[in-house]
N, C-alpha and C positions, 0 to 999 in steps of 0.2 A: 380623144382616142376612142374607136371601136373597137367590139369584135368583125373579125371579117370575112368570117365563113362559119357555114354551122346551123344549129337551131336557133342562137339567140347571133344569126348575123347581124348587124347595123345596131348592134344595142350599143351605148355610150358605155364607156367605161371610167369612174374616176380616177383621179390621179392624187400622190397626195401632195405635188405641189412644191414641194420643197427640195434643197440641193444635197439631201441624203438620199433620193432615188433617182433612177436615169430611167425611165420608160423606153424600153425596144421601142424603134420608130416601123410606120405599118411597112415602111419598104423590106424592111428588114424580117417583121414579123411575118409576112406573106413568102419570101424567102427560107426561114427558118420551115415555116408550117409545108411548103413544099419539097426540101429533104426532108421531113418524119413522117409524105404520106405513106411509105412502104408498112411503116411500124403505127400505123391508126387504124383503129380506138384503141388506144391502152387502155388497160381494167386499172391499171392504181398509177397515180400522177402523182409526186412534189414536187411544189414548186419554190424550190431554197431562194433567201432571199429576194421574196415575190414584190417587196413595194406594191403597186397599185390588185397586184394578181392578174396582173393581162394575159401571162403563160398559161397561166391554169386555169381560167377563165373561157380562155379559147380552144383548149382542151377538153371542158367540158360541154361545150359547145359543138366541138367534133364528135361528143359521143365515149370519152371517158366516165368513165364510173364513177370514178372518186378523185375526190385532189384535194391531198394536204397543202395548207397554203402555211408558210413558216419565212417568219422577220420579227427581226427582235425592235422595229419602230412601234411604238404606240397608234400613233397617226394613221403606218402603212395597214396597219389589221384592222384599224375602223373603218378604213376606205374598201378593205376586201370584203368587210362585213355587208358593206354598204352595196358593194357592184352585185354580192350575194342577192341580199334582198331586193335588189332592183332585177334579179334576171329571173325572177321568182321560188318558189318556191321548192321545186325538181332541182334547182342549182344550189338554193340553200343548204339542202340533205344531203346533197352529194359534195360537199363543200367542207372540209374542218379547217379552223384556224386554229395556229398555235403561234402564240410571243416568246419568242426565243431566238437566242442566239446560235445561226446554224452548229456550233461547234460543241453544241452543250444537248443536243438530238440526242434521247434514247429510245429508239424505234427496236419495237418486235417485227414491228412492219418490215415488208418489203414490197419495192414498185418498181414498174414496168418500165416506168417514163422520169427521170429526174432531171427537172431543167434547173441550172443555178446561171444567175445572174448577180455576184455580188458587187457591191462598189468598186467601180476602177479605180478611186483614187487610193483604197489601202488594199489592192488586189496581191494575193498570196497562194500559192497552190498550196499551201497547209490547211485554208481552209475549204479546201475545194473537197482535197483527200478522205475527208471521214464520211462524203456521202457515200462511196461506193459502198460500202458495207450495209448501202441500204436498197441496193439493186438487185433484181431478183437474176438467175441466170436468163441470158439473150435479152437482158431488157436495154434501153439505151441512153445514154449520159449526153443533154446537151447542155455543153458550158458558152456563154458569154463573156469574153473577156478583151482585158485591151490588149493584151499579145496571143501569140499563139501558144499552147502551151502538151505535155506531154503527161499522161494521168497514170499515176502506177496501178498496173491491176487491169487496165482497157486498153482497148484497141482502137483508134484514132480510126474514121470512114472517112471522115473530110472535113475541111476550115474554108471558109467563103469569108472574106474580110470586107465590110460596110464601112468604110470612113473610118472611126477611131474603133469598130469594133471587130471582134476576131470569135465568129459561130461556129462553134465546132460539136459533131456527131462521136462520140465515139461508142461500143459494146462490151461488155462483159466479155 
């Protein structure tokens, strides 16, 4: 995997390899990144559920400020750590890791841009639900999931369906 547009274009990014992360594929991620050019640079980024951190990695790379990178794998935060210090040093600063389980977030924070991507195979809109409360107003929620789904509290822009996955925009 790369990044695929940006300051750090054509950098490789890790993966961690294992069958508790699904890594966006670059058709999809080149896709996603062309509905949110309207809403780019966001100033504050999470990326729920990040595995390798390619969402917010490539975020950063467009010109984001900051990105909370949050997964509760051991594995997947060493490998964020790791794409961190491989894009140098301007990425590391603007880069927080936390190990946690989306559901268990206590943010004063608020961000502009929240991408979640959790696992399909225990996919639940209960966990989807408790990031809104960490959006700032007009900021925008994209989810990753295997169906299409309805978020309380947002406003659905649009779903573009890749193969077994379902990209959806929605707004405050």
């Amino acid at each position: 995997m790369r990044i695929i547009s940006g300051i750090y274009k054509n950098k490789e990014i890790l993966t961690p390899g294992d069958s508790l992360t699904h890594p966006m594929g670059n058709r999809e991620k080149i896709a996603l990144f062309n509905m949110l050019l309207p809403y780019f640079p966001p100033k504050t980024v999470l990326d729920a559920f990040s595995g390798s951190g390619a969402l917010g990695l490539e975020s950063l790379s467009r010109g984001a400020k900051s990105v909370v990178f949050v997964d509760k794998n051991k594995k997947a935060c060493e490998i964020i750590e790791k794409n961190l210090k491989n894009l140098g040093p301007d990425a590391e600063s603007r880069g927080k890791i936390i190990k946690s389980d989306v559901s268990s977030l206590n943010f004063s924070e608020k961000f502009d841009l929240i991408f979640a991507d959790p696992p399909y195979d225990k996919f639940t809109i209960e966990q989807i639900t408790p990031l809104v409360n960490f959006l700032n107003r007009g900021a925008v929620f994209v989810l990753s999931s295997p169906i299409p789904v309805e978020i309380p509290g947002l406003t659905l822009l649009k779903t573009r369906k890749y193969a077994g996955c379902n990209i959806s925009l929605f707004v405050v």
